[in-house]
Every structure is written in C-alpha cells, then in structure tokens.
N, C-alpha and C positions, 0 to 999 in steps of 0.2 A: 301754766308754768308753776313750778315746785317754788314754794317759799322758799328766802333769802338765796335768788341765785348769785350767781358771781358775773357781775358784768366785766369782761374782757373787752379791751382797745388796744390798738397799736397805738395812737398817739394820745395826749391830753387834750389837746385841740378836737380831737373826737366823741369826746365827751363835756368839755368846756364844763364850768359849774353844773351843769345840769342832773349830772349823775354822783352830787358831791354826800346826796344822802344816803346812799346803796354801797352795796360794798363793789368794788370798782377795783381792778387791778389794770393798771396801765404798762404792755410788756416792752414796748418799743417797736419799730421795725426789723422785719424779717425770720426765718424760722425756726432760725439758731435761738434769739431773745422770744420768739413764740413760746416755742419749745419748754423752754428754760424756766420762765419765769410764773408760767403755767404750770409747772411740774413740784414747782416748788412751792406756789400758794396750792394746791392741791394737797398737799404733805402739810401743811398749816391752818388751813383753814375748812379743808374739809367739805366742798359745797357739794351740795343736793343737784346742782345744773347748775352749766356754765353758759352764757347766753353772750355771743361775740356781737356785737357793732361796730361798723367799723366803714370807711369809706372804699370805694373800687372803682373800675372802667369796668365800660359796656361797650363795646356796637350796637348791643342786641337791645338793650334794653334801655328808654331815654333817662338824661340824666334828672338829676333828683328824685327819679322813683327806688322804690325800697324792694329787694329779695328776697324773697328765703333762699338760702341755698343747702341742699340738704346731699350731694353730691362734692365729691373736691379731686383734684389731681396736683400734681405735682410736678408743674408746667415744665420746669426746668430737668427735669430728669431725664436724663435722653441717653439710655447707654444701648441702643441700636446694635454700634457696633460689635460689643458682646455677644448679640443674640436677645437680646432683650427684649421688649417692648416696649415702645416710645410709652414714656411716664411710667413705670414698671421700673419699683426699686430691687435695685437684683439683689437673689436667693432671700428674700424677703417673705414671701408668699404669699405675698398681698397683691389682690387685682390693681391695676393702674388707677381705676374711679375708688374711691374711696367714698360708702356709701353709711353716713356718720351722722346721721343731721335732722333733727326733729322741724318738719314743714308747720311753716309759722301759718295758718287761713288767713285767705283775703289776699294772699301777697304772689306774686308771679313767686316762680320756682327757678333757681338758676344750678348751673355748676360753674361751682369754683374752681378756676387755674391758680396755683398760689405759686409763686416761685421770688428768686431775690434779684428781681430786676423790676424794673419802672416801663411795665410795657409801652411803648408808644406807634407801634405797627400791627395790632394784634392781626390774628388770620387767618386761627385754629379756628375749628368749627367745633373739634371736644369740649371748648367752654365756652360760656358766655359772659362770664363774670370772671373780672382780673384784681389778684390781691396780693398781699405779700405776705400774710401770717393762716387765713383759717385751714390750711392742710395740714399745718403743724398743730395746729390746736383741737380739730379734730380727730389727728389719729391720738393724741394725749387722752382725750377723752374717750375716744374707743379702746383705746388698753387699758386705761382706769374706771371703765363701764361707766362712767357718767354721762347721763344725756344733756347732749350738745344743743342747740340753736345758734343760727349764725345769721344775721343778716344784713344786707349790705347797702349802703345807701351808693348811690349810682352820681360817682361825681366827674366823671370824663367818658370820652370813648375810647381810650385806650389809642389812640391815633395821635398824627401830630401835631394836636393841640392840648394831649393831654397834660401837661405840664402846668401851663395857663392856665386851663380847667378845673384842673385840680385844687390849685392855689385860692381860686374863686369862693369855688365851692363846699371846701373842708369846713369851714366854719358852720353850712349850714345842717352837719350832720348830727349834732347833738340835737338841735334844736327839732329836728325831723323826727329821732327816734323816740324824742320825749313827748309829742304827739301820738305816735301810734303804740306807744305802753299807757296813755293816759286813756288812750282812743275806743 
C-alpha cells in the first residue's frame, strides 16, 4: 500500500479511536455524502490511495470475516424500463460492474452492491457483499485515477436480522481492521 493513504468510513463508530493516528475522513451515510465528501478531501488533501473500511451484509460470506472487494454495482439503479440494464447508469457508458478496486491477499474477494437502502432481504446473486457508500467511492477514484482498496467487515446477513446484527457488531469493526493492517 502507498504511504499516507487516506482511510475512508462511513461512520466514526467504524473507525472508533483506533484510526485517530492516520489521516481518516469520516463521510457519513450514503452515496450522495460518499460522493461528496470524497471529492472534496480529494481537492485538499491530495492522497496517493484511498483505502475504504467500513462495515456491510453478507449471505455469502460469515459474519465478522473481512473482504476485499474489488468489483461494485449500483444495486439501486434499476432503469429497465428505459431499455437499460438493471444497475446500468443510463447514457453513462459505464458497464453495470464497476471494476475499481486493488484485491487486498489473504482476503476472500467479494462485489459490492452499494445502494441507499438498509438491505434486509437480500436475493441478487450479482453481489455478495451489501453497502451503502464504496460504489460511490470507487467510481470518485476511477475518474481521479487513484488507486482504490475497499474492504469490508462482514457485520449481518443482510436478512431479517440485519438490524439487530448490525447494531452488535459495528463496534467490532475498527477493532478487526486494526489487526489485519498491523497483521
């Protein structure tokens, strides 16, 4: 990994003290404040790699283990009726899989569904991994050519317990990822 990357989170709680030494942008929920708030530490601070953490559901993969995900979609995009292709941003010209994302060794490989909902029935079989910010974060870093890593600690299954699940297990994300960068 390139010296002084820029650790991205969606929440504080996903990073907790543990990333109070590193330079750490905390953007909020969703792809608009993804977006946004990436774009603009980008224009300021200039990083070399930007390296997301951040919590998600699985079915696929059990909870507490970690992903790389180097693959993403844009679960929510669904303009079919157009003529489109389900996740396919129209006249964009970008393929539906958004393929953005430096694979971390050692770590199962997932794709990210990123959209602005709080999945709790997942059922797609195009991803494996359920988020709500690294599609936005990705393609930010694909038009500003900086190389990405995203990886995701696995805190529900996206089903109807993910709520509960989630609430459990957020806290233990920081704690996870500051093992496998010390690891």
């Amino acid at each position: 990994m390139a010296s002084d990357p820029l650790f991205v989170f969606a929440l504080e709680s996903e990073a907790a003290d543990v990333f109070d030494d590193v330079d750490k942008l905390v953007v909020g929920i969703g792809k608009l404040n993804a977006a946004f708030h990436l774009s603009k530490a980008i224009l300021t601070r200039r990083p070399r790699v930007v390296v997301n953490l951040g919590s998600a559901g699985s079915g696929t993969f059990p909870r507490g283990s970690l992903v790389s995900c180097e693959r993403f979609i844009q679960r929510d995009m669904d303009v079919r009726g157009l003529g489109f292709r389900r996740y396919e941003t129209p006249l964009s010209g970008l393929d539906p899989i958004l393929s953005y994302g430096l694979r971390l060794e050692g770590l199962d490989s997932g794709i990210c569904g990123t959209g602005d909902s709080f999945e709790m029935a997942h059922d797609s079989t195009e991803y494996n991994v359920i988020d709500m910010e690294a599609y936005a974060l990705a393609f930010v870093c694909c038009r500003e050519q900086i190389p990405f890593v995203c990886v995701k600690f696995i805190s529900d299954g996206a089903d109807g317990g993910a709520a509960d699940d989630w609430t459990v297990q957020v806290h233990r994300t920081a704690l996870t990822f500051k093992r496998l960068l010390q690891g």
